[in-house]
N, C-alpha and C positions, 0 to 999 in steps of 0.2 A: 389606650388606643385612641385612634382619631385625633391626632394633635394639628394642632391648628398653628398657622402661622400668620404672620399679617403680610402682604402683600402692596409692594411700595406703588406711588401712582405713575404715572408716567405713558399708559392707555387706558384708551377708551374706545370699544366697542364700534360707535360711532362720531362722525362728527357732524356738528352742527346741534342747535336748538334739538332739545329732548320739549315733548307737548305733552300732558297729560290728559285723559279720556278716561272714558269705563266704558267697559264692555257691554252691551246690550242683546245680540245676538249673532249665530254664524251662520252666515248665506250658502255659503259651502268649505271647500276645505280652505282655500287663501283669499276669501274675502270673509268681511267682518262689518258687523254695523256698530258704530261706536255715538257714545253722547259725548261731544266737546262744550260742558258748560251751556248745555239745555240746547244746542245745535245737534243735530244727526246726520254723522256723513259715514263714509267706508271706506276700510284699509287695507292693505295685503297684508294677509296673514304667511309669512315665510316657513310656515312649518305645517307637515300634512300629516302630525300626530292628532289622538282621539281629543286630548288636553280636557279630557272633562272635569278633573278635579280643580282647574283652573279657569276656566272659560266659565261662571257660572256669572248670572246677571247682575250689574253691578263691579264687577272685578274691575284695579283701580290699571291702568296700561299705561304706558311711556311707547311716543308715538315720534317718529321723525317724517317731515314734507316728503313727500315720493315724486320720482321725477315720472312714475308710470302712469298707466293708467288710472290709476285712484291717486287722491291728494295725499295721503299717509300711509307710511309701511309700522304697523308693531313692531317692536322690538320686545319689550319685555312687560309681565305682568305679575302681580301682587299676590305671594302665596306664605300663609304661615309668616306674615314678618318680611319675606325677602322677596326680592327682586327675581324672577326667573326670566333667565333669556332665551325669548322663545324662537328669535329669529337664528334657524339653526344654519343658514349659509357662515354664521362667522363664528361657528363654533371653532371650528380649525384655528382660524385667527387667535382664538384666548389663547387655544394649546400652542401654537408656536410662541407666542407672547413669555410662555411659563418656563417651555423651554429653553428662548434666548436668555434668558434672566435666568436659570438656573435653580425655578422654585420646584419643577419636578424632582425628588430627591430621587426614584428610581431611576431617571434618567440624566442627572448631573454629571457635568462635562460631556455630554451627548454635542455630537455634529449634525443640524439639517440639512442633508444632504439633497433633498428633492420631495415636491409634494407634490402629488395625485402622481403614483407612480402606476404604471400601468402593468398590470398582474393578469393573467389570460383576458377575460372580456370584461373584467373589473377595474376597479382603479383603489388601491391604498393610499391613507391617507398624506404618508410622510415616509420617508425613509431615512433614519439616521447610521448615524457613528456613531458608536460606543466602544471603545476601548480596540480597534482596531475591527471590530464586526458590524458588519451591516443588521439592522432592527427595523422591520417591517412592522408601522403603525397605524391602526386602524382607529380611529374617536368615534363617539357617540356620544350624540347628545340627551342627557339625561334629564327629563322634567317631571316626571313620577315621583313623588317620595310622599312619606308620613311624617310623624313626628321624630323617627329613629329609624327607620331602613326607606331606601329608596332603589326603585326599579327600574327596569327597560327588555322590554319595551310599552310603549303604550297602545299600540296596537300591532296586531300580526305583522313580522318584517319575513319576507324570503330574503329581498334583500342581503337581510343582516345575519341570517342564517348560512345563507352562501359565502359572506365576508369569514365567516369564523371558521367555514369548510375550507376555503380557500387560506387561509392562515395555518391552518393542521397542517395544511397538503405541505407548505413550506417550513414548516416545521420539522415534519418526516425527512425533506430531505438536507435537516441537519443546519436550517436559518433558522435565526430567532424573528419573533412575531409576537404582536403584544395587541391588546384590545385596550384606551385608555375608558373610561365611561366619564366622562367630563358632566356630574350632579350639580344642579343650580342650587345647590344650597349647602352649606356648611352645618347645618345639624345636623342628617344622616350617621349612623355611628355603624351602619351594616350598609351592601348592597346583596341584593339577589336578579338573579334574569327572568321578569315577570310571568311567572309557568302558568300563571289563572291565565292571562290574556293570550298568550303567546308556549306552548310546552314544547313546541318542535323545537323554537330557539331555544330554548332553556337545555333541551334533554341534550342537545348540540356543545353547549355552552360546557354544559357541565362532564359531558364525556370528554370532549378536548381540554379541559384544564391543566393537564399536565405538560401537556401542549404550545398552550399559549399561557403568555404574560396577561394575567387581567388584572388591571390597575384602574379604581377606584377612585377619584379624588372629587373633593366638594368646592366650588366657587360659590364665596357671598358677594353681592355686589351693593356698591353707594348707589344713593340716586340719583347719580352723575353717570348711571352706566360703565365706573369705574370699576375693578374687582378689587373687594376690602381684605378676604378672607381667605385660604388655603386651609383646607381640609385633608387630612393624607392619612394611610393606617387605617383605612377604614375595612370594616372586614365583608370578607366574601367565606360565608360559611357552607363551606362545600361538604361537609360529612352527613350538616344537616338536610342540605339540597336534595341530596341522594334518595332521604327517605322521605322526604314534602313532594316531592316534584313528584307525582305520579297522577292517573287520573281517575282520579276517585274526592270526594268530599261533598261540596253542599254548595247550592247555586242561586239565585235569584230572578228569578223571570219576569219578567215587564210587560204586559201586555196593554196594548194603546185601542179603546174603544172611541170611536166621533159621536156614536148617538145611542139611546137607549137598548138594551137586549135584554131579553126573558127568558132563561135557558133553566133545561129542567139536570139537574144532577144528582141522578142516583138516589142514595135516601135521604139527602138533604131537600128532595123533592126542588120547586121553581127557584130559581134568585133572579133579582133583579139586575141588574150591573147599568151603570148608569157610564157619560161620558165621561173620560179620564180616563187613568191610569192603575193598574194592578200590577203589585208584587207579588208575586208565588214565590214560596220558599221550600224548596225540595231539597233531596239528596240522595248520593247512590256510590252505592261501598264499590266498582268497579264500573269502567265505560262510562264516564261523565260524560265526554263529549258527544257520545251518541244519545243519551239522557235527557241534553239539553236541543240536541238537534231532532229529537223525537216534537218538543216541543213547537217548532216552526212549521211541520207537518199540516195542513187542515185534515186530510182525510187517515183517519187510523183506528184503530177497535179500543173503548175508552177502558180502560183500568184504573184509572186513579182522577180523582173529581178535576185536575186541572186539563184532564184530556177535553171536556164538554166545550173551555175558554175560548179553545185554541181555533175552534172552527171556525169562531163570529170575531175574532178580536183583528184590527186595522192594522197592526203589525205587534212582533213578537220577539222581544230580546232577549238572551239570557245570559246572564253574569257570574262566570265559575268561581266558587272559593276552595281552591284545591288545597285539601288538605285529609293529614290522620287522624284530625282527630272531630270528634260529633258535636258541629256548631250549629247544626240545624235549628234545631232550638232557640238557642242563642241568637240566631239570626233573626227570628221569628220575633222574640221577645225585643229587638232593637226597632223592627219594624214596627209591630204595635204603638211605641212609644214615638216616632214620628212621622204615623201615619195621620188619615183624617180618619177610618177610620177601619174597621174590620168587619170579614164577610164570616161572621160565625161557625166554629166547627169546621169550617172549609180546610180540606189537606189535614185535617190534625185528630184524625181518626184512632191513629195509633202512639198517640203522646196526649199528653195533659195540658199540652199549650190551650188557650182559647181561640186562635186560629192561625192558619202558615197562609192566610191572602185578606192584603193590606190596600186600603185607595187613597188616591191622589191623586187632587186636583190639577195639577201641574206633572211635568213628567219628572219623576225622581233624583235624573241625571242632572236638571237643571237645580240641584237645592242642597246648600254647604252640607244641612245637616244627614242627607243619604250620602253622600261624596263622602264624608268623613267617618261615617258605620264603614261605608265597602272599602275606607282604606287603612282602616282600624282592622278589620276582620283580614283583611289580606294580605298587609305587613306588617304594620306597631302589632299585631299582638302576637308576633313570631318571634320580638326581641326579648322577651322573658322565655321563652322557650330555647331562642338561640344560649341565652344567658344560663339556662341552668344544664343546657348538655357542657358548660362548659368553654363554648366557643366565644361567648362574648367578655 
């Protein structure tokens, strides 16, 4: 599975000077501060995904002159080895590119017969010819992955929920319809529909399967912004979906303090908490979502030592790892190990851990070595799993 093919040159992405930069920080969704060789200026950012496994400080970016309001637009950044192209207006662009050239194998000798086709109050992306039938085509831009599965979405899409409802609808009555997931990377050997960030589109995704065509394929790219690589046969393990996708597993919660607190908890009597950052590592065998949404609460009756956090803390994140099987622990034990340091006994009451809340000085999301536990625990470690029911 997952064969690869080489992909001849003859586009690119962009034209003009490609400029290199690093990432430093994000102002908001599509602006960016960037270091150009000890200079500091700001780019548009074309993509209003979370991109937190990517966006982290220092990340190496390829950047072209903007005729907009800021001097530079991103185009693509340094992940795992490869190039990811963040700027998703020309994602379309690749997949027409594939299609004229005939490197989609599912869709070989296809006709493009029109793009942004207008479907009720939506727009598809393409609409081809195949074999004398019309194909309703829907792309996504995929920038999510690990070492061996990669995801989408990266944050909550209605949007793209609606695309895959509206795709059934034409399905039903008897058109074919297809979802491409266009993965910036060519190592991915699985995909899945990211159910920790996003389970409405997933439970969506995975109900309509029979439904729609979803078609998976990996692009590597040079750093000429050319594409090197074709990834195809990648799998979507739907049997295993079925039983992973639900809401129940084990979560991480972020709590951000600005100044010192003295909170008294339970029989652990006072603690201190100082400025920064705390992870809590819980879990709950049914109703995650409301689990984690208990947590953003201030005012509630306390049961569990992280309820005392929640009142004082500056704001309050929480990051689902939906699953069947008991990572809590394991979650716990990866945080210890890059954390600064742990609040004793806390949360771990009824386990042997030495503790489930972890600090840091910086906020978690900004540091490779959290980004790559939460995407260790939420997909590479489902491909041994995929692999022994069989599917891989």
């Amino acid at each position: 599975m997952g064969s690869k093919a080489l992909i001849n040159g003859g586009f690119k992405v962009c034209e003009g000077p490609l400029i290199s930069g690093r990432f430093l920080n994000r102002r908001n969704r599509f602006v960016v501060q960037v270091d150009m060789e000890g200079c500091t200026t700001f780019a548009y950012l074309p993509n209003p995904g979370r991109l937190w496994e990517i966006l982290l400080p220092g990340t190496p970016l390829l950047l072209v002159p903007s005729k907009g309001e800021l001097p530079y637009t991103v185009m693509a950044a340094r992940r795992l080895g490869d190039w990811v192209l963040l700027h998703t207006h020309l994602a379309n662009d690749v997949v027409e590119h594939l299609l004229r050239k005939g490197f989609i194998s599912r869709f070989a000798g296809a006709e493009i017969v029109k793009r942004e086709v207008a479907l009720g109050r939506s727009r598809i992306d393409f609409l081809l010819k195949m074999r004398g039938e019309e194909v309703f085509l829907e792309v996504k831009s995929c920038t999510l992955f690990g070492r061996h599965v990669a995801a989408f979405p990266d944050a909550v899409t209605a949007r793209g929920k609606k695309h895959v409802e509206e795709l059934a609808t034409l399905a039903g009555q008897g058109r074919k319809a297809a979802i491409l997931f266009l993965i910036n990377s060519a190592k991915p050997e699985a995909f899945v529909p990211d159910y920790h960030t996003d389970l409405e589109f997933a439970r969506s995704l995975i109900a309509h399967r029979d439904a729609i065509d979803v078609i998976p394929i990996g692009v590597s790219w040079n750093d000429d912004m050319t594409p090197r690589l074709l990834s195809e046969d990648i799998l979507v393990p739907w049997d295993f979906l079925k039983g992973e996708a639900k809401d129940e597993g084990a979560y991480i919660t972020i709590f951000e303090f600005d100044e010192f607190h003295d909170i008294e908890v339970g029989s652990l009597g006072k603690i201190k908490l100082r400025p920064g950052f705390y992870a809590y590592v819980g879990s709950a065998a049914r109703n995650l979502t409301a689990r984690v949404n208990r947590h953003s609460r201030k005012t509630k009756a306390h049961h569990w030592h992280v309820d005392f956090m929640c009142e004082v803390a500056k704001s309050v994140l929480s990051l689902p790892v939906r699953t069947q099987d008991d990572v809590e622990c394991a979650l716990a034990s990866r945080l210890s190990a890059i954390s600064s340091c742990a609040v004793e006994a806390f949360g771990s009451s009824d386990c042997s851990c030495r503790s489930h809340l972890f600090y840091f000085p910086i906020h978690p999301l900004r540091t490779s070595k959290f980004m790559d536990m939460l995407i260790y625990f939420r997909f590479d470690r489902l491909w041994d799993k995929i692999k022994a029911q069989g599917q891989g």
